[in-house]
Backbone as ProteinMPNN parsed JSONL, in Angstrom:
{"seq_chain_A": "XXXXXXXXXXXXXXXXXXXXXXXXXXXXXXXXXXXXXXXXXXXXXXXXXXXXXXXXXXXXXXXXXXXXXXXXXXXXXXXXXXXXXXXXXXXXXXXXXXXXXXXXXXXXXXXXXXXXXXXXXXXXXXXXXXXXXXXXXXXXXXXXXXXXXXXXXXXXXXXXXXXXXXXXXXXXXXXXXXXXXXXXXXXXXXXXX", "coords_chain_A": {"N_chain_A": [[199.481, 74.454, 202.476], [200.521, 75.061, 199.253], [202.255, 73.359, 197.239], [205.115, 73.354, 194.907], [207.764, 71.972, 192.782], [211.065, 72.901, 193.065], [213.273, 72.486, 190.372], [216.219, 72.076, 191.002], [219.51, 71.82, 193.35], [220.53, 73.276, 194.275], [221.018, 75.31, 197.04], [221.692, 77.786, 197.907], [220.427, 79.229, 195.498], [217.811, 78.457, 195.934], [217.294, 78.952, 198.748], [216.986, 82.606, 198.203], [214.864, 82.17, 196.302], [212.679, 81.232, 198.025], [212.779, 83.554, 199.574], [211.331, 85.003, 198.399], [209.196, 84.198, 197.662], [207.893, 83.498, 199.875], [205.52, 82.52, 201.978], [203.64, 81.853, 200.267], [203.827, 79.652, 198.935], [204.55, 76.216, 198.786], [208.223, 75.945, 198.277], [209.788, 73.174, 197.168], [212.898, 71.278, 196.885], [214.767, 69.371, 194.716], [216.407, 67.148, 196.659], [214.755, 67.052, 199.231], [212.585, 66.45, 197.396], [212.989, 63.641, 197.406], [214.533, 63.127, 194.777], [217.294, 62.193, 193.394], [219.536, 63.571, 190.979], [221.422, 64.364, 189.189], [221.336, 67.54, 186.675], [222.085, 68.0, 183.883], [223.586, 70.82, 181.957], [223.375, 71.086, 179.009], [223.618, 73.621, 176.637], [223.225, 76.451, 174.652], [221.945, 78.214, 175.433], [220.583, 79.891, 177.962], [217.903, 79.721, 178.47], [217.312, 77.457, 177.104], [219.013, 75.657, 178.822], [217.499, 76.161, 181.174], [214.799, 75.062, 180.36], [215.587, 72.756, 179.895], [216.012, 71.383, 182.433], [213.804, 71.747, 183.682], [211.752, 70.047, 182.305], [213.027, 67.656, 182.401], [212.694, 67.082, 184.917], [209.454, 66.729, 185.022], [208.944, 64.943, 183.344], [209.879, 62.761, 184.892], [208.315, 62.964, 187.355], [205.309, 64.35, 186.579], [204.831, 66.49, 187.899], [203.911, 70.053, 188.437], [206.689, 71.645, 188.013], [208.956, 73.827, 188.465], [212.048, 75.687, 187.293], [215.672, 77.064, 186.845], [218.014, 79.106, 185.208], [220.748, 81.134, 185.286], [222.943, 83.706, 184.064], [226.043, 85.504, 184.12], [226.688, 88.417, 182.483], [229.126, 90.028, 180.424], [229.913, 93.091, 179.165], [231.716, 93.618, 177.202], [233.436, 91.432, 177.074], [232.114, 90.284, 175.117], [229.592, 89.302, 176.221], [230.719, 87.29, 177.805], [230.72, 85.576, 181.222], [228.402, 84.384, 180.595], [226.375, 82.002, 179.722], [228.096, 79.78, 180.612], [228.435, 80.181, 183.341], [228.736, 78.816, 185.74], [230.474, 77.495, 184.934], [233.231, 78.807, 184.189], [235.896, 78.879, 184.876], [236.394, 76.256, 184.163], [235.03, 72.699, 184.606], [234.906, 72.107, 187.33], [233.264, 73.53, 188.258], [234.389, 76.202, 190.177], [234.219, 78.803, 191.899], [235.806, 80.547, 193.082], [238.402, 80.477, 190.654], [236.674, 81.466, 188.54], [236.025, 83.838, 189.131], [238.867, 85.09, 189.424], [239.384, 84.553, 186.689], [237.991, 86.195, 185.257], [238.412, 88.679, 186.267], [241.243, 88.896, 185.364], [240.776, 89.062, 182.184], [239.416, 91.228, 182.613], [240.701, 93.027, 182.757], [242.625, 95.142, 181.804], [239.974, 96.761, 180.717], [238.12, 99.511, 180.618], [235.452, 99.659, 180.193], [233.565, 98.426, 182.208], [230.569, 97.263, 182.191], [227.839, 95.2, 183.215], [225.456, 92.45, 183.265], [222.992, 90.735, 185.112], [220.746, 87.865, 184.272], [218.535, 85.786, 184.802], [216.814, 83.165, 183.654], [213.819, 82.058, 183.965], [211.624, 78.264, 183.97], [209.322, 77.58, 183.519], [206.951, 74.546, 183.888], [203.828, 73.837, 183.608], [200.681, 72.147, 184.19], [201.279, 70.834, 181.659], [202.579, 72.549, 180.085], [204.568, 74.798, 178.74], [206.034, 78.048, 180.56], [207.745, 80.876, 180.104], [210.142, 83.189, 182.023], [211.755, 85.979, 183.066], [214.074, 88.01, 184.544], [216.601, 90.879, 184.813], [219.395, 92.542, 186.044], [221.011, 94.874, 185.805], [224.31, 96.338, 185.904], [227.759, 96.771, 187.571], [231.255, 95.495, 187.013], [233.445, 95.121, 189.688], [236.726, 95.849, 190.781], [238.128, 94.516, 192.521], [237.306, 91.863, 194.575], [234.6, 91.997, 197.408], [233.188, 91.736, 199.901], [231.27, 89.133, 202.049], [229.091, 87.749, 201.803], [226.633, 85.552, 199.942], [226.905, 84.3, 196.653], [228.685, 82.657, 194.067], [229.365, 85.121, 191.505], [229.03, 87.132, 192.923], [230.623, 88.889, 195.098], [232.067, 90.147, 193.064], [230.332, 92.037, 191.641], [228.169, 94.723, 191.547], [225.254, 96.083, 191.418], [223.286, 98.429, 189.749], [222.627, 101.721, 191.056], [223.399, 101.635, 193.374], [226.095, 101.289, 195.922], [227.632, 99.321, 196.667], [228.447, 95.599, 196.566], [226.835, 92.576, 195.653], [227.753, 90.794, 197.6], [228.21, 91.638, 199.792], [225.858, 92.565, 200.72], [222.672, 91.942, 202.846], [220.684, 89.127, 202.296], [217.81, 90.601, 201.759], [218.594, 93.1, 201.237], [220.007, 92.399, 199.028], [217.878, 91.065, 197.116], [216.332, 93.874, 196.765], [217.492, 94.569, 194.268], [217.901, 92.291, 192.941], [217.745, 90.116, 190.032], [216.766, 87.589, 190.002], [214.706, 87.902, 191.884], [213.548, 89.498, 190.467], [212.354, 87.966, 188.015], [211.046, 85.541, 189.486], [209.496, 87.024, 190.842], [207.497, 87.367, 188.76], [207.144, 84.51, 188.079], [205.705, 84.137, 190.367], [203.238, 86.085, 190.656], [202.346, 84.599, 187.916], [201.681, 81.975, 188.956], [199.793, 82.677, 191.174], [197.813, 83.487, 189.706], [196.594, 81.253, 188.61], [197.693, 78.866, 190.184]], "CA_chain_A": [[200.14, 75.332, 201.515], [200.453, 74.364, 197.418], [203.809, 72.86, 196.923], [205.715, 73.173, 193.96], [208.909, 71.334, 192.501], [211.845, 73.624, 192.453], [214.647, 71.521, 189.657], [217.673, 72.301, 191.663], [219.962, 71.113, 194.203], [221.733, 74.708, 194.479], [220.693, 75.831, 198.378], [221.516, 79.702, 197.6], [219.178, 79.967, 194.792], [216.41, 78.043, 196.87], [216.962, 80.445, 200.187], [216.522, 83.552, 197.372], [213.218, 82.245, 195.837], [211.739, 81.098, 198.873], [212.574, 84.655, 200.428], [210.527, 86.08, 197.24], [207.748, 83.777, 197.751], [207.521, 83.531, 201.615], [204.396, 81.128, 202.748], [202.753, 81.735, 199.309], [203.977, 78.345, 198.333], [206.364, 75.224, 199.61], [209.351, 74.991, 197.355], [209.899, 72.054, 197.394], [213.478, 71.275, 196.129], [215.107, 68.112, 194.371], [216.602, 66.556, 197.323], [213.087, 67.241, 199.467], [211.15, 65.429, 196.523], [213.686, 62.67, 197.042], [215.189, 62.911, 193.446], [219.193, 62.748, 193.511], [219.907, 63.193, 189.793], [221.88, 65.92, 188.192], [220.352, 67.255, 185.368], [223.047, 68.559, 182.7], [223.234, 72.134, 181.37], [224.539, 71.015, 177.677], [222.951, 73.908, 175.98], [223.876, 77.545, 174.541], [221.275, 79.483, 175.721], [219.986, 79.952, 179.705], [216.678, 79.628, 178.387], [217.843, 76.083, 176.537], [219.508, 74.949, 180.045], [215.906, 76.227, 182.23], [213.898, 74.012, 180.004], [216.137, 71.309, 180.488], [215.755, 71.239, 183.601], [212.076, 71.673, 184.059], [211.286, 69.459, 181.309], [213.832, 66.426, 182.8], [212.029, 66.894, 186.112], [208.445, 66.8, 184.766], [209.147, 63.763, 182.618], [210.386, 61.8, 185.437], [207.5, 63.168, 188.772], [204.354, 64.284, 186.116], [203.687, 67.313, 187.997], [204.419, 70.97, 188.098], [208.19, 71.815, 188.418], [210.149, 75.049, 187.888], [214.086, 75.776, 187.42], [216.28, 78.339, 186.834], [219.548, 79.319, 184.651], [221.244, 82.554, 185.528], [224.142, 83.667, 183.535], [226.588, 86.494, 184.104], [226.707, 88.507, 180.833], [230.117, 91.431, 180.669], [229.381, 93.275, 177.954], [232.875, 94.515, 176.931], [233.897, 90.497, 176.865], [230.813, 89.796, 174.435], [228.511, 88.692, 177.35], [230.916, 86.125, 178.489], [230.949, 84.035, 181.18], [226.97, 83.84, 180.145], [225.808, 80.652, 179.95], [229.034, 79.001, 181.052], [228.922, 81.619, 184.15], [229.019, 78.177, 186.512], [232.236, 76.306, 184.812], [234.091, 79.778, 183.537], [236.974, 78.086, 184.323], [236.432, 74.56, 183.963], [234.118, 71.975, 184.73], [234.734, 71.724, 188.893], [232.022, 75.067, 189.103], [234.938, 76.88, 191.102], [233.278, 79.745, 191.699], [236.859, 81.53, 192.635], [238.809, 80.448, 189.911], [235.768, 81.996, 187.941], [236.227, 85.068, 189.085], [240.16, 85.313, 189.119], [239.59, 84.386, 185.47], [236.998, 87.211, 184.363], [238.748, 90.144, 186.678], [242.358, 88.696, 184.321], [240.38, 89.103, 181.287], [238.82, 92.317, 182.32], [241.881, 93.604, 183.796], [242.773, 96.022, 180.591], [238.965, 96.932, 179.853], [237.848, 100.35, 180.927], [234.294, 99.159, 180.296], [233.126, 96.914, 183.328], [228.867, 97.087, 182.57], [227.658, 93.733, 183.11], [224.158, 91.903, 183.975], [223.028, 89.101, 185.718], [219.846, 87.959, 183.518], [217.812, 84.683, 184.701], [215.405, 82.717, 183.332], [213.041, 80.875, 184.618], [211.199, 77.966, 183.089], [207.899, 76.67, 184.472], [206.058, 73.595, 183.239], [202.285, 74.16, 184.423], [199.51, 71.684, 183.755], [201.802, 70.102, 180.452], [202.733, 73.711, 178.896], [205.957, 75.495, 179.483], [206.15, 79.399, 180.74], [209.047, 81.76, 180.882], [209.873, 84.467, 182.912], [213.396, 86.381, 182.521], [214.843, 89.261, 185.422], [217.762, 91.315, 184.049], [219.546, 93.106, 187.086], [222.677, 95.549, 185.217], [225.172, 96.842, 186.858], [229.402, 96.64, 186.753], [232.145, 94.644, 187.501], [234.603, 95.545, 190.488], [238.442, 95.28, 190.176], [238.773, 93.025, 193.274], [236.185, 91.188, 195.642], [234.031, 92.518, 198.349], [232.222, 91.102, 200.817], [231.347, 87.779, 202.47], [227.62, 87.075, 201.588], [226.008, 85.2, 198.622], [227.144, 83.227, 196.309], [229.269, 82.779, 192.262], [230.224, 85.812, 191.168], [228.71, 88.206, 194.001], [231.865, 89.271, 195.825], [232.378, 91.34, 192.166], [229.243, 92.496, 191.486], [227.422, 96.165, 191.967], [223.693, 96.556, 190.7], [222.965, 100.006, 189.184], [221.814, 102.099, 192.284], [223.901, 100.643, 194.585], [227.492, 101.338, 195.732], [227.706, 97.695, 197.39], [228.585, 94.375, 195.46], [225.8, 91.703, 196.109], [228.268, 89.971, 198.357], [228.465, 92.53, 201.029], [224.618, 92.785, 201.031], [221.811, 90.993, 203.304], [219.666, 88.458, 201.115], [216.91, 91.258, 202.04], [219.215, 94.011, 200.342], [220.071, 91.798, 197.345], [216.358, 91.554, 196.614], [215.637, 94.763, 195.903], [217.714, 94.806, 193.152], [218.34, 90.521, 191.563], [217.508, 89.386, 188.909], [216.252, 86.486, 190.242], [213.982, 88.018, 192.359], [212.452, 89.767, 189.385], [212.163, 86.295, 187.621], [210.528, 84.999, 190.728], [208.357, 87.779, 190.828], [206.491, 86.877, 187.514], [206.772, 82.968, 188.035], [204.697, 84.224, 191.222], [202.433, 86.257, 189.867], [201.885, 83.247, 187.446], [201.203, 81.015, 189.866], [198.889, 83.231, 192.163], [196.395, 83.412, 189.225], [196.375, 80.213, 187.549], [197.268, 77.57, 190.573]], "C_chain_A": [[200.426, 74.56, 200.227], [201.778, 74.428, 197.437], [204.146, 73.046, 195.291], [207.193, 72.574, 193.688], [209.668, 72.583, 191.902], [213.083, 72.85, 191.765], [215.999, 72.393, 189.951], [218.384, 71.836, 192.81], [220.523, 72.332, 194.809], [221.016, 75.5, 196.012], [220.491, 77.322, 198.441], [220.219, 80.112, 196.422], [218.021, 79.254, 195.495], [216.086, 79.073, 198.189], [216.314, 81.57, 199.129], [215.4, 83.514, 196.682], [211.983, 81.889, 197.165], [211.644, 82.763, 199.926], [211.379, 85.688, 199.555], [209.07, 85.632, 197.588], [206.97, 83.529, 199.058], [206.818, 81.964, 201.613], [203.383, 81.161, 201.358], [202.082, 80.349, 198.838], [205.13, 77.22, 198.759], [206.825, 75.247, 198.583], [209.895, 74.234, 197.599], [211.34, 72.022, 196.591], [213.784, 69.91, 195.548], [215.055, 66.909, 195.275], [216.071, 66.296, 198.367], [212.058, 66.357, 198.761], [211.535, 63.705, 196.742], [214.052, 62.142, 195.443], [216.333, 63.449, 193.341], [219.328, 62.419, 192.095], [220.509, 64.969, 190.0], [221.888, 66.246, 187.469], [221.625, 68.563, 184.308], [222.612, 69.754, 182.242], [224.046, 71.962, 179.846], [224.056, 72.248, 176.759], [223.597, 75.388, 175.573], [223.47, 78.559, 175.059], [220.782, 79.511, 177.123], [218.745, 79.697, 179.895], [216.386, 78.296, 177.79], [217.892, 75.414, 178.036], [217.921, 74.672, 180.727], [215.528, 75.052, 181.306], [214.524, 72.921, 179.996], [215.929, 70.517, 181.133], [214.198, 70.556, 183.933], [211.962, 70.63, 183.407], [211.779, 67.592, 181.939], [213.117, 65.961, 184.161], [210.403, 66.242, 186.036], [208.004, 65.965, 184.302], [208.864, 62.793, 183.713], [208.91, 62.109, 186.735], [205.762, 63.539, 187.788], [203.726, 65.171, 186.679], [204.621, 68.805, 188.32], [205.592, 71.89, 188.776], [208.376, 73.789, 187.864], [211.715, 74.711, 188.098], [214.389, 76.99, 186.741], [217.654, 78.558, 186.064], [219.531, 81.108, 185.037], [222.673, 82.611, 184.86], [224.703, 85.652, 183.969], [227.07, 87.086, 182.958], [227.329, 90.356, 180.945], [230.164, 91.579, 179.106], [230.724, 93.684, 176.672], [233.898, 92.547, 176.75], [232.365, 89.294, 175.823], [230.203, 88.721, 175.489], [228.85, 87.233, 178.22], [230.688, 86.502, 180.065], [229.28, 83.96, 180.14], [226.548, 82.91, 180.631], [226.881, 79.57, 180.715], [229.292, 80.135, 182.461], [229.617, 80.368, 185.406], [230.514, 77.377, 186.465], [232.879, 77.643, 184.112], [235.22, 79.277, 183.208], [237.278, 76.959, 184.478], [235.405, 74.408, 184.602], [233.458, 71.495, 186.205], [233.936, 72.703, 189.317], [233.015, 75.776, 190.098], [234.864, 78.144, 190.821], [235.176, 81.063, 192.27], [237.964, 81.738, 191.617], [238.166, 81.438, 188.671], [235.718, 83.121, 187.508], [237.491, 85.344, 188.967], [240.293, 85.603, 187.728], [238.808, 85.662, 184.574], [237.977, 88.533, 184.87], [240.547, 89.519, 185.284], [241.929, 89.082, 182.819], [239.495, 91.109, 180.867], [239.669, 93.656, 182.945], [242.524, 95.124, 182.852], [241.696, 96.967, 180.062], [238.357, 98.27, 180.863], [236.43, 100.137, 181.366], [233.901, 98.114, 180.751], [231.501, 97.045, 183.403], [229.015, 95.69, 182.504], [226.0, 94.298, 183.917], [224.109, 90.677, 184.387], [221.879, 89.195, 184.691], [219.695, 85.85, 184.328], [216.368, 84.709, 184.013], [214.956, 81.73, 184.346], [212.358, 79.967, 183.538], [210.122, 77.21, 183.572], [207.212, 75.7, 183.511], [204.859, 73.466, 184.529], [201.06, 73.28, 183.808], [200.295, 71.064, 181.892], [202.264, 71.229, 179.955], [203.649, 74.531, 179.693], [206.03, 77.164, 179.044], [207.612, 79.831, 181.093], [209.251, 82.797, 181.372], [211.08, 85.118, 182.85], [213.168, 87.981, 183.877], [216.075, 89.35, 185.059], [218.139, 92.1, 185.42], [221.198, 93.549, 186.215], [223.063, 96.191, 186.306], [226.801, 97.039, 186.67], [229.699, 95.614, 187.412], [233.544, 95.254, 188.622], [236.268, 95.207, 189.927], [238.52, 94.378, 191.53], [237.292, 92.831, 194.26], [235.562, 91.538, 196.704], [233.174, 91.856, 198.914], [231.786, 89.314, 201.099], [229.95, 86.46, 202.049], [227.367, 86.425, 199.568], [226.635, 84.355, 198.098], [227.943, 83.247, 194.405], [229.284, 84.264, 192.089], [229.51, 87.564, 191.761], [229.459, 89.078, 194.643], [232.576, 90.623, 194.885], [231.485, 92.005, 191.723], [228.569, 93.524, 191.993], [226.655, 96.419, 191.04], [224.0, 98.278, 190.873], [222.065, 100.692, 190.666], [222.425, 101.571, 193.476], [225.858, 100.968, 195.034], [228.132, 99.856, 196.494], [227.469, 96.574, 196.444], [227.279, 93.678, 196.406], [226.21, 91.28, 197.615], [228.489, 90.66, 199.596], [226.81, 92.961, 201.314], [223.842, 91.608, 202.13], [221.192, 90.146, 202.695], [218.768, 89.536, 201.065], [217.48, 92.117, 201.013], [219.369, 93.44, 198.884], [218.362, 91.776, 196.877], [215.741, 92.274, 196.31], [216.207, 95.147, 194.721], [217.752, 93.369, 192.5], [217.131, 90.268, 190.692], [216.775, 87.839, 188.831], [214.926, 86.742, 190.861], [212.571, 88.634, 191.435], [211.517, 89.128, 188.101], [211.249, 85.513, 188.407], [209.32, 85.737, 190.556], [206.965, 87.139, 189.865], [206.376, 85.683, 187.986], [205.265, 83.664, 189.16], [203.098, 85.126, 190.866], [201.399, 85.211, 189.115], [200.719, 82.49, 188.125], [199.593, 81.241, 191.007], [197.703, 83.073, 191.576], [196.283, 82.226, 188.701], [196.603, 78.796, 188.903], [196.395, 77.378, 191.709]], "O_chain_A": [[200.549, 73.338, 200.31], [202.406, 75.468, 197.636], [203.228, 72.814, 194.505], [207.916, 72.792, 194.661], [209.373, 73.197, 190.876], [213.975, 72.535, 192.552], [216.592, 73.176, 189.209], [217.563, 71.235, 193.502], [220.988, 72.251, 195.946], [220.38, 76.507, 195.702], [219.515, 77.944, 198.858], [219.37, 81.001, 196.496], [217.05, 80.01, 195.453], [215.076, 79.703, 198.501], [215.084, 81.544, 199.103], [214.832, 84.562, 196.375], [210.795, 82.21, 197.196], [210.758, 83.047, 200.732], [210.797, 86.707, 199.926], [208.08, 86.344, 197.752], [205.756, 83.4, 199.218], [207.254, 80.834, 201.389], [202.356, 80.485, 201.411], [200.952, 79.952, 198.552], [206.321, 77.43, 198.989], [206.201, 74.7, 197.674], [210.767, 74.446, 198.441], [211.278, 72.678, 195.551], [212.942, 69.091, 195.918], [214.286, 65.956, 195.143], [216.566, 65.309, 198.911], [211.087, 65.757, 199.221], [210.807, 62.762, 196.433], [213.87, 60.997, 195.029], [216.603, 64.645, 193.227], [219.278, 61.233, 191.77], [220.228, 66.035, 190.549], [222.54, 65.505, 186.733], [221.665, 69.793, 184.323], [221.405, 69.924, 182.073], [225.087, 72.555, 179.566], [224.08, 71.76, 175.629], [224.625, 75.608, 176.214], [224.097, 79.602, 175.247], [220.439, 78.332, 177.213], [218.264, 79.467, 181.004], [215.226, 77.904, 177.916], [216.953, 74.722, 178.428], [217.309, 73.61, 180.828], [216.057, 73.981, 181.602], [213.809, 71.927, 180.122], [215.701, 69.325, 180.923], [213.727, 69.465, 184.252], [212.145, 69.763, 184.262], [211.046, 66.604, 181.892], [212.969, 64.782, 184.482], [210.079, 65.373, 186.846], [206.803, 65.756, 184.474], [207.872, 62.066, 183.665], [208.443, 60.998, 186.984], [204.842, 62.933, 188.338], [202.509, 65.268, 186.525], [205.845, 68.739, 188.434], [205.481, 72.628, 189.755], [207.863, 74.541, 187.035], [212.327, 73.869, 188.755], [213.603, 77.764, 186.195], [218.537, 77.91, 186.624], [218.635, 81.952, 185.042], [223.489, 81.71, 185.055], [223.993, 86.654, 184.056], [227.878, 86.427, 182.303], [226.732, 91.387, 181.255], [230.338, 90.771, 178.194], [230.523, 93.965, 175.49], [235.035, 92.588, 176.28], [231.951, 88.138, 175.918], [230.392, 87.505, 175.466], [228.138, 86.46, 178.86], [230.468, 87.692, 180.287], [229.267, 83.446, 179.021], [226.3, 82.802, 181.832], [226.434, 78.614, 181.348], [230.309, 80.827, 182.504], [230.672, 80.637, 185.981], [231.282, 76.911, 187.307], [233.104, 77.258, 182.965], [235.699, 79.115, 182.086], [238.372, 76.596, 184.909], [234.763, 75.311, 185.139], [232.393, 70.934, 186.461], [233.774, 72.9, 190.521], [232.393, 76.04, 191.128], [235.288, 78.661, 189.787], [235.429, 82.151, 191.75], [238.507, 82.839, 191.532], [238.913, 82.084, 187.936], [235.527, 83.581, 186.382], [237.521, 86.192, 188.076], [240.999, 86.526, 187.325], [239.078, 85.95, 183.409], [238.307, 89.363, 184.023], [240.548, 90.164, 184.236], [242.888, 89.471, 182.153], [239.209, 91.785, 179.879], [239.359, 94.763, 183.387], [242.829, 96.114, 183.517], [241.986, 97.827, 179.23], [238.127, 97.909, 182.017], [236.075, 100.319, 182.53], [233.802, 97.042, 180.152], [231.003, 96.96, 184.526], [229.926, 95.057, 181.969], [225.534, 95.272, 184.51], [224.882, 89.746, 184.163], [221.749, 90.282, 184.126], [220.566, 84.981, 184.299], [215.428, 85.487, 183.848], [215.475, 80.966, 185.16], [212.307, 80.391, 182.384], [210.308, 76.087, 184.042], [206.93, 76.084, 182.376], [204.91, 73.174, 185.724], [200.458, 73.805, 182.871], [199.461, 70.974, 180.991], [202.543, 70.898, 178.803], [203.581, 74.864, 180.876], [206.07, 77.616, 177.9], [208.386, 79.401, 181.948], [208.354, 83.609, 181.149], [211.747, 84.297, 182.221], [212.2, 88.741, 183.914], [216.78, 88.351, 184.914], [217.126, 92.377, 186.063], [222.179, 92.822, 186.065], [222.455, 96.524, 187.324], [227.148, 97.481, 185.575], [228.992, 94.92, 188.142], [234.533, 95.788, 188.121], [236.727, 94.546, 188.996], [239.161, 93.341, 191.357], [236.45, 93.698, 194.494], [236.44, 91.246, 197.516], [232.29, 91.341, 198.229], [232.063, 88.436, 200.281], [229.83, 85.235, 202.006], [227.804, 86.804, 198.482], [227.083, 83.471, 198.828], [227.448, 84.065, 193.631], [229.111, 84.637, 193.249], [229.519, 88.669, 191.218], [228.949, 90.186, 194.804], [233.216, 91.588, 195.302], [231.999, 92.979, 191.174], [228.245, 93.291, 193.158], [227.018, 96.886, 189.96], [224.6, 98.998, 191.671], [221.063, 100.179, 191.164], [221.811, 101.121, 194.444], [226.714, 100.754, 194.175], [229.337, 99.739, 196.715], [226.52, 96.539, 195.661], [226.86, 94.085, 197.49], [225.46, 91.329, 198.589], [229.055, 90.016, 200.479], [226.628, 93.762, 202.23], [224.355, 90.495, 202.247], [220.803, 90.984, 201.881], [218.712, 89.741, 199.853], [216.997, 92.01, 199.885], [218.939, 93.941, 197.845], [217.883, 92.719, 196.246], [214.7, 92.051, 195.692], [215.621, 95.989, 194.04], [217.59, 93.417, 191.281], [215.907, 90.272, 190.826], [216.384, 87.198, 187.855], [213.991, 86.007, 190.541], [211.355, 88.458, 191.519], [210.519, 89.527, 187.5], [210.61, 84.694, 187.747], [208.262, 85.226, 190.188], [205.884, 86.654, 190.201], [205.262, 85.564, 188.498], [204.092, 83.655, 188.787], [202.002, 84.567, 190.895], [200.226, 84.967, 189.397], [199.501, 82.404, 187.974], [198.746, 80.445, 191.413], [196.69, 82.71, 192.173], [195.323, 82.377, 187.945], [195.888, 77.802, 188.78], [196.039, 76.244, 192.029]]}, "name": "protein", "num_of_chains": 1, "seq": "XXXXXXXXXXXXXXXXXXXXXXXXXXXXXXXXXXXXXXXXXXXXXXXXXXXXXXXXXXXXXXXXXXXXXXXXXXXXXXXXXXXXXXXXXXXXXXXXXXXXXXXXXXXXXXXXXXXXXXXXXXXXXXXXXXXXXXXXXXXXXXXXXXXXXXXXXXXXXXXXXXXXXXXXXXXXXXXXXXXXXXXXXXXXXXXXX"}
């Protein structure tokens, strides 16, 4: 099977692309390639961070990596968290502080649309592809469910009366944003490696 380098250490988004891509392809992740680095998100944009990533990986191994930024983007708090969706509230990634801090902020706001939106950022043969899944939806007033992962527990895709976090990985897939990100990388990949 054709391996690829996935630039992440993050276990939940590796289960979720390897459920997209099955036996297509090994994802291979960071700590798999044997490369323990942590590769900084200093950037403004999700599509800044992805190529970070990829680009830091690709430098250092010379062969063809992907990575991933996903930001949570409430439209009624000008698309915060966004890009900062992992440190909302501070720098320790506490993914419930995170949310305590967005439902406080959105606690007054009638208007709860929100999206998840990843990018992807593939470096293929020296030349870097992007791929972007948008998955809208709202924001709950308090937390639901046990599954998934950052800010899932508040989260309900359009079509859906169930937050992510109360879904199967199987169920989340027919609606993420990641998976529709995934999709294309795969695609990609099917014709070209």
């Amino acid at each position: 099977m054709r391996k690829i380098i996935f630039a992440t250490n993050n276990q939940h988004k590796v289960d979720e692309i390897r459920a997209v891509v099955g036996n297509k392809f090994n994802i291979v992740t960071l700590k798999e390639a044997g490369i323990n680095i942590e590769i900084e998100e200093p950037h403004a944009t999700l599509h800044e961070n992805a190529t970070e990533k990829s680009t830091t990986i690709f430098k250092l191994i010379g062969e063809n990596v992907f990575s991933e930024d996903t930001g949570l983007e409430v439209f009624a708090l000008n698309n915060e968290p966004g890009v900062k969706s992992a440190r909302y509230a501070g720098d320790e990634r506490n993914f419930k502080a995170n949310i305590d801090l967005l439902l406080e902020k959105l606690a007054a706001q009638t208007n709860r649309s929100a999206q998840f939106r990843t990018v992807i950022s593939l470096i293929f043969e020296e030349k870097e592809y992007l791929f972007e899944g948008i998955c809208k939806g709202k924001i709950t007033t308090e937390l639901s469910g046990e599954n998934g992962f950052g800010y899932d527990p508040v989260f309900i895709p359009d079509g859906s009366d169930k937050t992510f976090a109360s879904m199967s990985l199987g169920e989340k897939n027919e609606f993420s944003h990641r998976k529709k990100a995934t999709n294309l990388l795969l695609d990609f990949l099917l014709q070209h490696a």
